[in-house]
C-alpha positions in Angstrom: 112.2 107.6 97.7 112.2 105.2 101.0 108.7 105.0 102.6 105.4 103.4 102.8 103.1 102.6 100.6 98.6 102.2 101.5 95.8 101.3 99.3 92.6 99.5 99.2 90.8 97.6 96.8 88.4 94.5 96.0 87.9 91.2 93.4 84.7 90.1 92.5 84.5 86.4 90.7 81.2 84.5 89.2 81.6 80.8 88.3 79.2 78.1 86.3 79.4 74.7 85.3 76.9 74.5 82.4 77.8 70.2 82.8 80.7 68.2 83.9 83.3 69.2 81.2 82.9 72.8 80.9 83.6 75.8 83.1 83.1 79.5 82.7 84.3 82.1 85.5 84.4 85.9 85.3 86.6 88.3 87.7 87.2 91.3 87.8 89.7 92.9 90.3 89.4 96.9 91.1 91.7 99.4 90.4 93.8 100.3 93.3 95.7 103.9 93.7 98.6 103.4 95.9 99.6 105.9 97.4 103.8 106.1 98.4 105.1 108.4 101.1 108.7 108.7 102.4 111.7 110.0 102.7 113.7 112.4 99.5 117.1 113.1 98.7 118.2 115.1 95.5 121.2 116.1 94.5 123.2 118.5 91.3 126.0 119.2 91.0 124.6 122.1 89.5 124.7 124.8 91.9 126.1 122.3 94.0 122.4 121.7 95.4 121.2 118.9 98.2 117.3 118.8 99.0 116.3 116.2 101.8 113.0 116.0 102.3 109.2 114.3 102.6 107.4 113.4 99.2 104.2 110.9 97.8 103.6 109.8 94.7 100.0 108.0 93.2 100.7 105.3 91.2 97.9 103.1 89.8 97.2 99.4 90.0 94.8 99.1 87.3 91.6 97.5 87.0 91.4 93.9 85.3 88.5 92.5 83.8 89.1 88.5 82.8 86.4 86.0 81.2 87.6 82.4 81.1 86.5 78.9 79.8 87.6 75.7 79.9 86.2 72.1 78.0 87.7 68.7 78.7 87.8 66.3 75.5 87.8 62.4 76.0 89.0 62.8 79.8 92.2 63.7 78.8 92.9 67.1 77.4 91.9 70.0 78.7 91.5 73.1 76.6 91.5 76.7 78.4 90.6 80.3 76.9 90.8 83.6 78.8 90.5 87.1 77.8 91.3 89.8 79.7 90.7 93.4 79.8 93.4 95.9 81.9 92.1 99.3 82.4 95.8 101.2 82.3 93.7 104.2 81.2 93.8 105.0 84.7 97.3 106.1 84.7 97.5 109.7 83.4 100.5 110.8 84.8 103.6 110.4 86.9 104.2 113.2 89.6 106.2 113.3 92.2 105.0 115.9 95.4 107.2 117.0 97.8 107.0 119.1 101.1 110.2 121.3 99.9 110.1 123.9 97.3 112.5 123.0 94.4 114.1 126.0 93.2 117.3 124.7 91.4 116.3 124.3 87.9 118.1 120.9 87.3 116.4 119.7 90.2 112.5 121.5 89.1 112.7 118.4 86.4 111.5 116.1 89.3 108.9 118.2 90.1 107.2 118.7 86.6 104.2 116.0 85.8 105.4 113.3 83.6 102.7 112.7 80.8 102.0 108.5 80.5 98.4 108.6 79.4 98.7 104.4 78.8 95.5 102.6 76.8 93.8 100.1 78.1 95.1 96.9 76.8 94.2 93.1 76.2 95.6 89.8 76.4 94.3 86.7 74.8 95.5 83.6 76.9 95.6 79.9 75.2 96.3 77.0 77.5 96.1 73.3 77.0 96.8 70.4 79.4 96.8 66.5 78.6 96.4 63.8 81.9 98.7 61.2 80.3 98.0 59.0 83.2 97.2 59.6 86.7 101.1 60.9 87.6 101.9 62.7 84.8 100.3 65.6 82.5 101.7 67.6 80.3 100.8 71.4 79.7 101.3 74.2 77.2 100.5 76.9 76.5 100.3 80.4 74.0 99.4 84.1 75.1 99.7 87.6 72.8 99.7 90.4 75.3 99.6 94.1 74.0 101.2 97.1 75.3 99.5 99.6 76.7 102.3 101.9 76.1 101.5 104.8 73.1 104.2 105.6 70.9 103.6 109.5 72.0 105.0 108.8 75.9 107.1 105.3 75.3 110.4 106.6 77.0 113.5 104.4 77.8 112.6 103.7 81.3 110.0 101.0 80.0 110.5 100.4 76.0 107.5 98.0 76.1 105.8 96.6 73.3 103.4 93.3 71.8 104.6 90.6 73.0 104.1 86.2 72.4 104.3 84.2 75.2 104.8 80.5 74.4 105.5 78.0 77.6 105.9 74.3 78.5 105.2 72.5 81.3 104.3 69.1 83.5 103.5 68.2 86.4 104.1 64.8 88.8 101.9 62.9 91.3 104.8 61.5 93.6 101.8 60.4 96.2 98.3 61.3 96.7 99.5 64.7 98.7 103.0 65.3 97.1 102.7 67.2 93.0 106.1 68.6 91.6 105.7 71.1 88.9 108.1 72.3 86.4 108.4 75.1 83.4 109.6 77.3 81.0 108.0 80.2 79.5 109.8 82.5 76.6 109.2 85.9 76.4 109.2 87.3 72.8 108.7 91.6 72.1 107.9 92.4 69.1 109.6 95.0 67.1 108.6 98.8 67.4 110.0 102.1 65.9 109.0 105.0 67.1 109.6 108.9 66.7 107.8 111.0 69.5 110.5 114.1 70.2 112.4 112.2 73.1 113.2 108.7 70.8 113.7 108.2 67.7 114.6 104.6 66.5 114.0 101.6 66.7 113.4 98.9 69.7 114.0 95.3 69.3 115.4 92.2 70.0 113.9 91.6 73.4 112.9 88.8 75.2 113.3 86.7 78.3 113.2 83.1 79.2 111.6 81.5 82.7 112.1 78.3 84.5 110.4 77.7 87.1 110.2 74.7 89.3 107.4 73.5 92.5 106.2 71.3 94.8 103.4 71.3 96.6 102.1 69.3 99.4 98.7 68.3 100.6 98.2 67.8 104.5 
């Protein structure tokens, strides 16, 4: 589907200070239904069957909920916690509309409801940074982020799962206005079998690995 896509939405944030080393902010970010319209084109060779027409689909942008802390020891190292709450209960279902009636019964299979009914889910963010001098500090940090994904509708489109996130990074004072940034984050999904009538196995051995690299300039 080419098209366009609308929606509308807000953020709300609260922040405290209860003293000079410690912070404590809430946000919370509203769940958005986009809503896609555009152009179709399906095709069997089934009946030897071509539909070209208009369709929308409503696809969810959940709601987040996030808490998060922060306490600097000794000047130097500063220790962050967040928590945060995705509402993915939200999306029910995948279905596709169309203006065109699909009568070819390969082609009917895009216009049956797909079931998701996702959880909400939670992720538990860790983060620590250490000022080793005014140009340099050094930053890590550790995150366990779990699926919303039930074993009933997991499909292969999106074989998601638990995963640990582990990263490294620092950053450089060149000048006063002038920071370059720089890295990696590793990606580790943990193990799931699962046996819901369309899979029956076993997914693992994924991850993924980010550098990253920025500057950023003050005028």
């Amino acid at each position: 589907m080419d098209g366009d896509a609308t929606a509308w939405g807000f953020n709300l944030a609260a922040s405290a200070r209860p003293n000079d080393k410690s912070n404590i902010s809430i946000t919370y970010r509203s769940n958005v239904d986009m809503d896609f319209d555009g152009d179709v084109a399906l095709a069997t060779n089934v009946g030897s069957t071509k539909v070209n027409t208009k369709g929308n689909v409503t696809l969810p942008a959940p709601a987040v909920l996030a808490v998060s802390g922060s306490y600097t020891f000794l000047e130097k190292l500063t220790v962050e916690l967040t928590w945060d709450r995705t509402f993915w209960s939200e999306f029910k279902d995948l279905d596709f509309n169309y203006d065109a009636q699909l009568t070819n019964p390969v082609l009917k299979a895009f216009d049956a409801p797909i079931t998701k009914n996702w959880d909400d889910s939670s992720a538990y963010r860790l983060g620590l940074t250490y000022k080793m001098s005014d140009m340099v500090s050094l930053m890590a940090g550790f995150a366990y982020d779990e699926t919303p994904i039930p074993d009933a509708t997991l499909g292969f489109e999106l074989p998601d799962s638990d995963a640990y996130l582990f990263s490294l990074g620092a950053r450089f004072s060149l000048t006063s206005q002038m920071d370059i940034g720089l890295g990696v984050l590793y990606d580790l999904k943990s193990e799931r079998t699962v046996n819901n009538g369309t899979i029956n196995g076993k997914f693992k051995d994924a991850s993924a690995l980010l550098v990253s690299a920025g500057l950023s300039y003050k005028f």
